[in-house]
C-alpha positions in Angstrom: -12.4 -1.7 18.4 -15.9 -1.3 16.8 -15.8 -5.2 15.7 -15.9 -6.1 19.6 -18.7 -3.9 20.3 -22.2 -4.0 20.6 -25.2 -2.0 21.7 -28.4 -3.0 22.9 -31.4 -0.3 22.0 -34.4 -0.4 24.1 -36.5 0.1 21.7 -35.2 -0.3 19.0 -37.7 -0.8 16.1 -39.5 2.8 16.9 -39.2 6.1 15.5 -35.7 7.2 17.4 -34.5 4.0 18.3 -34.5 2.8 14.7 -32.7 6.0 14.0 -30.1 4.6 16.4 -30.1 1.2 15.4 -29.3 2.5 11.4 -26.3 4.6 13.1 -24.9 2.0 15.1 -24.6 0.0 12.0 -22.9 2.5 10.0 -19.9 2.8 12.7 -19.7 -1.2 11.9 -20.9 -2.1 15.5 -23.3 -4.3 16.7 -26.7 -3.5 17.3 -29.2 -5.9 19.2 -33.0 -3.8 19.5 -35.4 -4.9 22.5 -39.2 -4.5 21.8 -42.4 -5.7 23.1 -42.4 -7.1 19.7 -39.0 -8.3 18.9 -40.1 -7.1 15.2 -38.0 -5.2 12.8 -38.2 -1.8 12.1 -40.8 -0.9 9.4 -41.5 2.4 7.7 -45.6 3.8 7.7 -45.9 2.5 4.3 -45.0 -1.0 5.8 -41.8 -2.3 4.6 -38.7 -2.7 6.4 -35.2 -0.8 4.9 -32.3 -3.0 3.8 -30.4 -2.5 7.0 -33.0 -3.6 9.9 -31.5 -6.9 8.3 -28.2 -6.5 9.9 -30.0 -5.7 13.2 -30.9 -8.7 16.1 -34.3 -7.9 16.6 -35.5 -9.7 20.0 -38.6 -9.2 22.3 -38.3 -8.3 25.4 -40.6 -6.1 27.8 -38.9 -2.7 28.8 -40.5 -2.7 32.0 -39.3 -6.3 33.0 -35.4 -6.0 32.7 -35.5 -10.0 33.5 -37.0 -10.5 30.3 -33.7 -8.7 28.5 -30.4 -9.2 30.3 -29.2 -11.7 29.1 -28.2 -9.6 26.4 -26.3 -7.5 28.3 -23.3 -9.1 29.3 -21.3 -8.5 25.9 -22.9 -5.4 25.5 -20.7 -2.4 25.3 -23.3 -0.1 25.8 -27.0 0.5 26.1 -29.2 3.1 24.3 -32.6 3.7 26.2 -34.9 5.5 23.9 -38.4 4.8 24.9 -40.4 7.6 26.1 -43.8 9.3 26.0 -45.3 12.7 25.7 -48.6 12.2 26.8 -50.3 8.7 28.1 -51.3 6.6 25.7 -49.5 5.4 21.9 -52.8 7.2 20.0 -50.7 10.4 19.4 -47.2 8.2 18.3 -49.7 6.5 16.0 -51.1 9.9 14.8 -47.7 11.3 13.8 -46.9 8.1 12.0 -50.3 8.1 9.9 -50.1 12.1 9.6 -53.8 12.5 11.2 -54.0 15.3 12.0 -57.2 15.3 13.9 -56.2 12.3 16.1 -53.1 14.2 17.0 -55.4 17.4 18.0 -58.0 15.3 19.8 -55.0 13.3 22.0 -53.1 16.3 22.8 -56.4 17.8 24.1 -56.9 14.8 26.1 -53.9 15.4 27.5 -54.1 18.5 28.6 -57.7 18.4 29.7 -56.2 15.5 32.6 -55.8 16.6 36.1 -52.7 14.3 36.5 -51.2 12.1 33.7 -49.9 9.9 36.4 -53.3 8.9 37.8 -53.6 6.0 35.2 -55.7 3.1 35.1 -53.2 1.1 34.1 -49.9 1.8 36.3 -47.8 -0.2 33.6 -48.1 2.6 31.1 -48.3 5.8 33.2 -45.4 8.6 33.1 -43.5 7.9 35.5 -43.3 3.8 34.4 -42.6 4.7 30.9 -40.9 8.1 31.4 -38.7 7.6 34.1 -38.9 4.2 36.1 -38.4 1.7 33.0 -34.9 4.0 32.6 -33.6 3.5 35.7 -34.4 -0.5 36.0 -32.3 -0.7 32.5 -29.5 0.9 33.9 -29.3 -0.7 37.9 -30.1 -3.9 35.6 -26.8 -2.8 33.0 -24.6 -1.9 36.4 -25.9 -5.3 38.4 -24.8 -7.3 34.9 -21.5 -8.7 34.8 -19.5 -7.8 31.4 -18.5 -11.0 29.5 -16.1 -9.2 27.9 -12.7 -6.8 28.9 -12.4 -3.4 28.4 -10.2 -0.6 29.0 -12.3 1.7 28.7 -16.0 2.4 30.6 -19.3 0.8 29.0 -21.7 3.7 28.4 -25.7 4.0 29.0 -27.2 6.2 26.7 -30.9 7.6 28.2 -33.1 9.8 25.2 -34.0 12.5 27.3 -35.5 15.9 25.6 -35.1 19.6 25.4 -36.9 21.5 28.3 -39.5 22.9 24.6 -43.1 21.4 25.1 -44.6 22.9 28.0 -47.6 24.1 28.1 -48.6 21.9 25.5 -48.2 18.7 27.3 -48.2 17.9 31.0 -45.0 19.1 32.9 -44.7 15.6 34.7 -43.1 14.7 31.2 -40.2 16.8 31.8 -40.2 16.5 35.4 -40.1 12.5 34.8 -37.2 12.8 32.1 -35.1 15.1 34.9 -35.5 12.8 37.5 -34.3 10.1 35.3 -31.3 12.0 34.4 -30.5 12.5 38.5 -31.2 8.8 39.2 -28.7 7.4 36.6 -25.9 10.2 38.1 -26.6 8.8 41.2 -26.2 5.1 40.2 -23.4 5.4 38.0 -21.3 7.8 39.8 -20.0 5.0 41.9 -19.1 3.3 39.3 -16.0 4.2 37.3 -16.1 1.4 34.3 -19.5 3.3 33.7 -20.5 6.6 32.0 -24.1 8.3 31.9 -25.0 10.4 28.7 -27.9 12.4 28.1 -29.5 13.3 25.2 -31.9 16.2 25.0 -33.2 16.5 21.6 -35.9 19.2 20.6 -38.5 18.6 18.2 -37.4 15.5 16.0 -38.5 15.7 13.0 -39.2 13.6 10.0 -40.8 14.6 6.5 -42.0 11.1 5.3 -41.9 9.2 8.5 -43.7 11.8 10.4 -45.2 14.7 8.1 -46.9 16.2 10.5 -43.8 17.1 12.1 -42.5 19.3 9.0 -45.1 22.5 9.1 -44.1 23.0 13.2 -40.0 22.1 12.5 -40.1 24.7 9.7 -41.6 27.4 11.9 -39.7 26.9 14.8 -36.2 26.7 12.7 -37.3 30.2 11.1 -37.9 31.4 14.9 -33.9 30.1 15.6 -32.4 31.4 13.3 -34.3 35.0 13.4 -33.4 35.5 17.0 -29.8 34.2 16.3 -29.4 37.4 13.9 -30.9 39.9 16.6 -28.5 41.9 17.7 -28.0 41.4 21.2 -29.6 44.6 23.3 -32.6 44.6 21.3 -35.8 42.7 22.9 -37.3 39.4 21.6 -40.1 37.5 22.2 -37.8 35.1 23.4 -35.9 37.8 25.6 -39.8 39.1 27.4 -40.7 35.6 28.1 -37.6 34.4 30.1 -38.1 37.8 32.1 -41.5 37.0 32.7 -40.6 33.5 34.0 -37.6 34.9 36.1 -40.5 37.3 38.1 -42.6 34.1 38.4 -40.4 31.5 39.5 -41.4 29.6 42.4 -38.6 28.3 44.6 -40.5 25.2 45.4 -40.7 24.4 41.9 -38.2 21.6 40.2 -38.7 23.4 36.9 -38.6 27.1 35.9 -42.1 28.7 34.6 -43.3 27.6 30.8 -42.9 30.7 29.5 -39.2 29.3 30.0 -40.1 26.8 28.0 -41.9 28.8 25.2 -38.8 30.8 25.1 -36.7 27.8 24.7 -39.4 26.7 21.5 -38.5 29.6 20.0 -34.7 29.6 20.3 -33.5 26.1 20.3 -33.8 24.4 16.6 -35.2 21.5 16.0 -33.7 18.7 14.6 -34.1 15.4 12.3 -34.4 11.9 13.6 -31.4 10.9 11.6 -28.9 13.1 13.8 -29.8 12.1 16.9 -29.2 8.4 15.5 -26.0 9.9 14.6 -25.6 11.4 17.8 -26.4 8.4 20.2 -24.3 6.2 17.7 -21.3 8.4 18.8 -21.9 8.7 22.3 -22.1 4.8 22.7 -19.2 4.3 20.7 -16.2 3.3 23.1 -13.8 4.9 22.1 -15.8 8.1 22.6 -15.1 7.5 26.5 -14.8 11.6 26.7 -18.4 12.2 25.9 -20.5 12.2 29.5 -23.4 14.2 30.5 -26.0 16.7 29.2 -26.0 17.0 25.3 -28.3 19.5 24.2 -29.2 20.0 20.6 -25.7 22.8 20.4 -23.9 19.8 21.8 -25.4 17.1 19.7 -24.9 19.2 16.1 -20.9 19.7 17.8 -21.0 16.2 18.1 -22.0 15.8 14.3 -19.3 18.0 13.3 -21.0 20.9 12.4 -18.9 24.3 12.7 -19.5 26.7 15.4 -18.7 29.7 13.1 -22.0 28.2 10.8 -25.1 30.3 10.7 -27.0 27.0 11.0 -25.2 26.0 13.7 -25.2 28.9 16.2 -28.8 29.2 16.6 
């Protein structure tokens, strides 16, 4: 069926979304991206691969699902992949350029702010980018009527992320991405020729794409696969930190402590851009009508194929 199909990715010409968009062609199904540029895809060094052209590339403003739509009726499913870990695109550019010291000064910035969500501009705070753009795209997908038949549902795809980054960056980036989660359950469970996935990928990670990404990935993957071969009884760092967040829960709290999420950093691997192209590429495939929910990085490497009796694939 993958010569009727096609997937719009919102997005599509950044660092995941291009990911997707490579995927998507190598499954031999049709990939339209939505940017605020409508440009193709184009590595640091400033060229653009062979494949972005078998990709149609078209502007459109992710926060103004009017100005997209109309690609929607023949679509067979959507890929949402826009997100952002602290306001601002001076740390994306960062990673991309491998400056270090821009990334240090925006992530300070960050975390000196009382509230990311008091923003200047309301059109690129969290919750707009984070959570509300996600939501439009899918009531917009629901409210669209298909163009074409199908026996099976049409799936929307939302890049959600591993509960891993906290304290680093302001919990209203997870909170945002959770809330986004709950609000497409709620809109698509009424609708049965519709399926929700989530993806939560860790750290992504690219070594010429986004170098700066490599030292961190390393070190974390080393931390994965050491507490993967402790023998369970014996304490970790991993262990004393999710008993210290269990004694400091509070019940009015959404999320659990960050020393949760530090345990999490140091447990759950991270993983390349490439497979979470893969990843989303299989979850909006059609025929893959089984795949709904949560996908965390243990479900995403199942999804790849990878053994669960692998050392690399346990951790």
């Amino acid at each position: 069926m993958s010569a009727l199909q096609k997937v719009v990715v919102i997005g599509g010409n950044g660092f995941v979304g291009s990911a997707v968009c490579k995927a998507i062609l190598a499954k031999g199904i049709k990939v339209t991206s939505v940017s605020s540029s409508g440009k193709p895809f184009t590595t640091p060094k400033g060229y653009s691969p062979a494949w972005t052209s078998n990709v149609d590339w078209q502007k459109g403003d992710a926060l103004d699902p009017d100005s997209y739509a109309h690609h929607l009726p023949d679509a067979t499913a959507v890929v949402h992949t826009l997100g952002t870990l602290i306001e601002g695109a001076k740390y994306k550019e960062a990673l991309k350029e491998g400056n270090l010291a821009s990334l240090i000064s925006s992530l300070a910035s960050a975390l000196g702010s009382s509230n990311p969500l008091d923003a200047a501009d309301t059109k690129t705070s969290y919750a707009t980018l984070n959570r509300d753009s996600v939501l439009r795209a899918c009531e917009t997908y629901i409210s669209t009527k298909p163009s074409i038949s199908l026996n099976k549902p049409r799936a929307f795809v939302h890049v959600s992320a591993e509960d891993i980054f906290r304290p680093w960056i302001p919990t209203n980036y997870i909170e945002m991405k959770r809330e986004a989660e709950l609000g497409i359950n709620e809109m698509v469970s009424g609708h049965p020729d519709l399926r929700a996935v989530h993806i939560r990928p860790s750290l992504i990670y690219h070594p010429h794409y986004r170098p700066l990404t490599s030292p961190l990935a390393a070190a974390l993957d080393i931390s994965s696969v050491l507490h993967s071969k402790i023998p369970e009884g014996i304490p970790t760092p991993s262990g004393l930190l999710r008993a210290i967040a269990s004694m400091s829960r509070s019940p009015s709290s959404p999320l659990p402590p960050a020393f949760d999420a530090i345990a999490n950093a140091l447990t759950i691997p991270p993983i390349h851009v490439d497979h979470v192209g893969k990843t989303i590429a299989t979850a909006a495939d059609v025929e893959r009508d089984d795949i709904r929910g949560v996908y965390g990085v243990r479900e995403m490497r199942e999804l790849m194929g990878w053994r669960s009796d692998s050392p690399v694939y346990s951790h």
